[in-house]
C-alpha positions in Angstrom: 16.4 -129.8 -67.0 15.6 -133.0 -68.3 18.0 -136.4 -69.7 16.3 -139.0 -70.5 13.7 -139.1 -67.9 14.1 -142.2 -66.9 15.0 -141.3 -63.4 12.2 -139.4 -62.2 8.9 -140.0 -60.5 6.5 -136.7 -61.1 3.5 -135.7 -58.8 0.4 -136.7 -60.4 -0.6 -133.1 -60.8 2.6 -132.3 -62.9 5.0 -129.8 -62.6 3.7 -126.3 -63.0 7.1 -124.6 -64.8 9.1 -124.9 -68.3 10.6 -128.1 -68.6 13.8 -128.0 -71.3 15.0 -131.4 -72.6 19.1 -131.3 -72.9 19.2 -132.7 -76.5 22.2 -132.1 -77.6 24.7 -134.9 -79.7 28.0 -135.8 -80.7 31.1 -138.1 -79.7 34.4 -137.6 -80.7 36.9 -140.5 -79.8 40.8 -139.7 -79.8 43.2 -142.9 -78.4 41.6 -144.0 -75.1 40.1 -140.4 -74.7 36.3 -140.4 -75.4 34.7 -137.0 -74.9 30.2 -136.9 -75.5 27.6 -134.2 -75.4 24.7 -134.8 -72.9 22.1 -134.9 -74.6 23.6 -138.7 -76.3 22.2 -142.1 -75.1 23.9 -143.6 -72.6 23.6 -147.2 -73.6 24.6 -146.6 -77.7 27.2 -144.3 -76.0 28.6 -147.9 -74.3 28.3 -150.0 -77.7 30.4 -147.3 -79.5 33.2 -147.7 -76.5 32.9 -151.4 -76.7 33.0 -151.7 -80.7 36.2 -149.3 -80.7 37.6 -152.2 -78.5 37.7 -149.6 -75.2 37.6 -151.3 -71.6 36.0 -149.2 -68.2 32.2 -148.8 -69.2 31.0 -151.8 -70.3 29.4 -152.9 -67.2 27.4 -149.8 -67.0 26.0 -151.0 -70.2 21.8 -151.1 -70.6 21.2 -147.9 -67.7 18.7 -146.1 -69.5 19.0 -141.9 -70.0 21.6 -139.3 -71.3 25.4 -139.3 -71.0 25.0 -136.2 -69.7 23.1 -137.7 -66.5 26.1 -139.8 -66.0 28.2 -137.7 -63.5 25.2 -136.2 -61.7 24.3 -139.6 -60.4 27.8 -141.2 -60.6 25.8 -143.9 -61.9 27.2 -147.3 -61.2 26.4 -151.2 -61.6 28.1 -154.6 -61.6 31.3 -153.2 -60.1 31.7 -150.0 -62.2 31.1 -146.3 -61.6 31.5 -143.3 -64.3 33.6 -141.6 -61.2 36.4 -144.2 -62.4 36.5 -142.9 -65.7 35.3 -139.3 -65.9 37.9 -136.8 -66.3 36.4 -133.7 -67.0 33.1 -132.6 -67.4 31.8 -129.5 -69.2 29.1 -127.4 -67.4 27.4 -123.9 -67.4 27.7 -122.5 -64.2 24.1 -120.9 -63.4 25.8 -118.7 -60.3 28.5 -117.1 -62.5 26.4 -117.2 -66.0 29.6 -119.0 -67.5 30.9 -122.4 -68.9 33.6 -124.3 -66.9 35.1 -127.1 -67.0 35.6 -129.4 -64.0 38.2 -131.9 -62.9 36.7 -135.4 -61.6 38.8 -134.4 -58.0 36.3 -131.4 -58.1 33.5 -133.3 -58.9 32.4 -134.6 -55.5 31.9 -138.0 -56.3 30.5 -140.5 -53.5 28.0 -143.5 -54.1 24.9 -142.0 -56.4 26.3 -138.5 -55.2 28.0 -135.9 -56.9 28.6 -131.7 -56.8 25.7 -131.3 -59.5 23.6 -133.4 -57.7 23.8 -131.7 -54.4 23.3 -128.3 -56.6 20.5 -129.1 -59.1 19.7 -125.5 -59.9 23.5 -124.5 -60.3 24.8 -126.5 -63.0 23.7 -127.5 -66.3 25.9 -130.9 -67.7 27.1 -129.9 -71.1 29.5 -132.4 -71.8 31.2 -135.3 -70.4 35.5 -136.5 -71.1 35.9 -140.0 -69.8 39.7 -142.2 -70.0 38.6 -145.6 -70.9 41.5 -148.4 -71.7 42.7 -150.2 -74.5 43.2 -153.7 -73.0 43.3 -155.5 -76.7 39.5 -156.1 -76.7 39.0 -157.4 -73.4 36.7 -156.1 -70.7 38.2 -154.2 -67.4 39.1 -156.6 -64.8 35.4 -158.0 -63.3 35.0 -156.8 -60.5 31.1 -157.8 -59.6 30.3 -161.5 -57.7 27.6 -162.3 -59.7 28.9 -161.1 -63.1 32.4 -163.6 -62.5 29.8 -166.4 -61.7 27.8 -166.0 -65.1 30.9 -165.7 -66.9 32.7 -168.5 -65.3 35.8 -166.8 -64.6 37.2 -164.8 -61.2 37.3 -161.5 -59.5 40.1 -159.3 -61.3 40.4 -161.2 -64.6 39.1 -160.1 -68.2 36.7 -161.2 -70.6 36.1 -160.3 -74.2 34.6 -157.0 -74.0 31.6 -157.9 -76.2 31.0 -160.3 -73.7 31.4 -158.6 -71.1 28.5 -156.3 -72.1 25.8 -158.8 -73.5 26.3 -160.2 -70.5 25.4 -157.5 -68.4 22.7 -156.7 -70.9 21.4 -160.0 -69.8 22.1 -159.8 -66.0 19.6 -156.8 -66.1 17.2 -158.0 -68.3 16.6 -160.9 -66.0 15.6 -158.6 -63.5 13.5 -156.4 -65.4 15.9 -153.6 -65.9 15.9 -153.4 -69.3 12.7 -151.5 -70.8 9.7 -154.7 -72.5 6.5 -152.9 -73.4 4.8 -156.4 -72.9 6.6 -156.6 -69.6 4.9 -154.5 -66.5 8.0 -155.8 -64.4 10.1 -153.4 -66.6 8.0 -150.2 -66.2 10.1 -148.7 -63.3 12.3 -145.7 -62.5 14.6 -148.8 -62.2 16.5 -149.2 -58.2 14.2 -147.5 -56.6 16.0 -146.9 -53.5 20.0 -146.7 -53.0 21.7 -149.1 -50.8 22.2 -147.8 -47.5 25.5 -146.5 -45.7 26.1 -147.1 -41.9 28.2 -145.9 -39.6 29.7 -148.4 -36.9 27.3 -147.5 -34.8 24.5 -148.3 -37.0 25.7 -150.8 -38.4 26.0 -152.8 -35.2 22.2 -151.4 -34.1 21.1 -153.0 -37.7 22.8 -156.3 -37.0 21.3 -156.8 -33.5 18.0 -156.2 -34.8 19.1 -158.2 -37.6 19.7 -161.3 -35.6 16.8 -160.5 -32.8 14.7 -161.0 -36.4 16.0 -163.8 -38.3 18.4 -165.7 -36.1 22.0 -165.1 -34.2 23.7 -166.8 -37.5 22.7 -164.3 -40.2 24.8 -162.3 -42.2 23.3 -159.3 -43.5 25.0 -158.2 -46.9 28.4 -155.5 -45.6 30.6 -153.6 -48.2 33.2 -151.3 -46.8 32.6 -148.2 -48.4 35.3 -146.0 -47.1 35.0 -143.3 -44.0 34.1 -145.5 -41.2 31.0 -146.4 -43.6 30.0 -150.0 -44.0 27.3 -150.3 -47.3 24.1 -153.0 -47.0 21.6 -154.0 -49.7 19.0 -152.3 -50.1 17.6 -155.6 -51.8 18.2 -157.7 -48.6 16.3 -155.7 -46.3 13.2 -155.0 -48.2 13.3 -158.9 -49.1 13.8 -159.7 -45.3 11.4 -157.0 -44.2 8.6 -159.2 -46.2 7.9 -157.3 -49.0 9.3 -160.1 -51.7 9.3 -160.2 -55.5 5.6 -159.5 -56.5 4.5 -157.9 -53.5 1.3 -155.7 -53.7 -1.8 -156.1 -54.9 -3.0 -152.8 -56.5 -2.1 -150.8 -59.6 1.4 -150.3 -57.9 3.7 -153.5 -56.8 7.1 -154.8 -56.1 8.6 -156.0 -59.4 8.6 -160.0 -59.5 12.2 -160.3 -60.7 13.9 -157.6 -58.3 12.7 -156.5 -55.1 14.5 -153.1 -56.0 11.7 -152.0 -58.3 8.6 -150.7 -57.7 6.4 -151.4 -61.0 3.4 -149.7 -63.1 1.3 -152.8 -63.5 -0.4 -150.6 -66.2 -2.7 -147.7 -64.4 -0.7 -146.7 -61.1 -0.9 -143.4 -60.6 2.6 -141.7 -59.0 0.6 -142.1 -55.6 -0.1 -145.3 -55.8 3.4 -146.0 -56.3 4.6 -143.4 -53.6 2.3 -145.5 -51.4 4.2 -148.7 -51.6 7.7 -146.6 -51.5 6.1 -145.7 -47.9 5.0 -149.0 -47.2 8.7 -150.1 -47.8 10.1 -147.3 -46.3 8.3 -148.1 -42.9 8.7 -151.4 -43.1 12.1 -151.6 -43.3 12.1 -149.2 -40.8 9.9 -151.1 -37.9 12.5 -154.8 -38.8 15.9 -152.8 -38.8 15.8 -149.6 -37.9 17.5 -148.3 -41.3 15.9 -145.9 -43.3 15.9 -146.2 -47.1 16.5 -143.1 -49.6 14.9 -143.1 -52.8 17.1 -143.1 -56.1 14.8 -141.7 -58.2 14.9 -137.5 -58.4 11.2 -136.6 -57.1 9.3 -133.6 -59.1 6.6 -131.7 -57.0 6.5 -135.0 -54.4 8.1 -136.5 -51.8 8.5 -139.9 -49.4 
């Protein structure tokens, strides 16, 4: 079963099965209550929230795919996640052969984690009910750093919705996130590997190696994240493990606006980009003893 597509790295050889593309459409919009089939963009889904003047996804706005990919992911970016709005989502149960419906508390959500993800072959994402906000045309509060900074304002306070959005829109076009044919920096699966959680333990391994490496003063990146888990960036380490913006020299390289993508420079085969995932993988391995997991869902290959 296939969204958009856009978060999938396929063997070179293909995959050898029947491939069905969930295509279905349709949003229906009562009060704050916003309810779309799976088969909808994502990113027009967020430009019809913003334009009925409806705050809690329009950070999550220029993510490429289906609405319906959404929840499997629990996609997430600049300080939102769907898990803070989903509700319900409609599914077809492959076990039982029947359509249910699912709470969010039943959902399983975690960081880039959910029940359907963990189950692939079980459930089929039919629909999706989300409970945004009417917060008279302004933006939830801001939650990301980086987004305040741009928009001049602080953690926790609003912003014009429309604003809100372009400004995201811009965030992730400045690192290539946001699809240019003329731009080989944009032809990724987009992150190309989640941002790792550590337990104490590891955590304190990492930062030893951390220091031994780049000096007793640094300060890796460190998010709680709930459970005992502390969260680091992905970013940081692959930066830090010397494979910087524009690393590479073949058909395959590291994006030269975001060391998170891994780029087509216009005739990489998927093992020529698997290749530098396993560069990166062991590199970061060998400086901080943390292993990186890829983002992207892999068809018929593997790190």
């Amino acid at each position: 079963m296939i969204g958009g597509g856009s978060n999938l790295v396929i063997g070179d050889k293909g995959f050898d099965g029947t491939a069905l593309r969930v295509a279905t459409s349709g949003r229906t919009l009562e009060g704050t209550r916003l309810e779309v089939a799976a088969g909808e963009d994502w990113g027009e889904t967020v430009a019809a929230s913003v334009a009925a003047g409806l705050a809690g996804i329009e950070c999550l706005a220029g993510i490429p795919g289906s609405a319906g990919a959404t929840p499997i992911q629990n996609v997430g970016a600049y300080g939102q996640e769907v898990a803070q709005r989903v509700t319900e989502v409609l599914a077809y149960d492959r076990a039982c052969g029947t359509t249910v419906t699912v709470p969010a508390a039943e959902c399983g959500f975690a960081y880039r984690w959910s029940r359907f993800k963990a189950e692939p072959e079980r459930w089929i994402v039919l629909r999706v009910r989300f409970a945004l906000e009417d917060a008279g045309g302004l933006s939830a509060p801001v939650r990301y750093a980086e987004t305040a900074r741009v928009l001049g304002v602080g953690t926790g306070e609003r912003v014009p919705l429309a604003t809100a959005r372009d400004t995201v829109l811009r965030l992730r076009a400045g690192k290539g996130m946001v699809l240019d044919p003329e731009d080989h920096d944009t032809w990724s699966a987009g992150s190309f590997f989640t941002n790792p959680l550590l337990t104490e333990a590891e955590f304190a391994a990492f930062l030893a190696k951390a220091r031994a490496r780049l000096g007793a003063d640094v300060a890796p990146p460190a998010f709680p994240a709930g459970e005992g888990l502390t969260k680091t960036s992905a970013a940081w380490l692959i930066d830090k493990a010397g494979f910087t913006k524009g690393y590479g020299n073949g058909a395959a390289r590291i994006s030269t606006k975001h060391t998170l993508a891994l780029t087509n420079r216009g005739a990489a085969s998927t093992e020529d980009l698997l290749a530098l995932a396993r560069e990166v993988v062991a590199g970061v391995r060998d400086a901080f003893g943390v292993e990186l997991v890829n983002e992207p869902v892999m068809v018929g290959v593997g790190l």
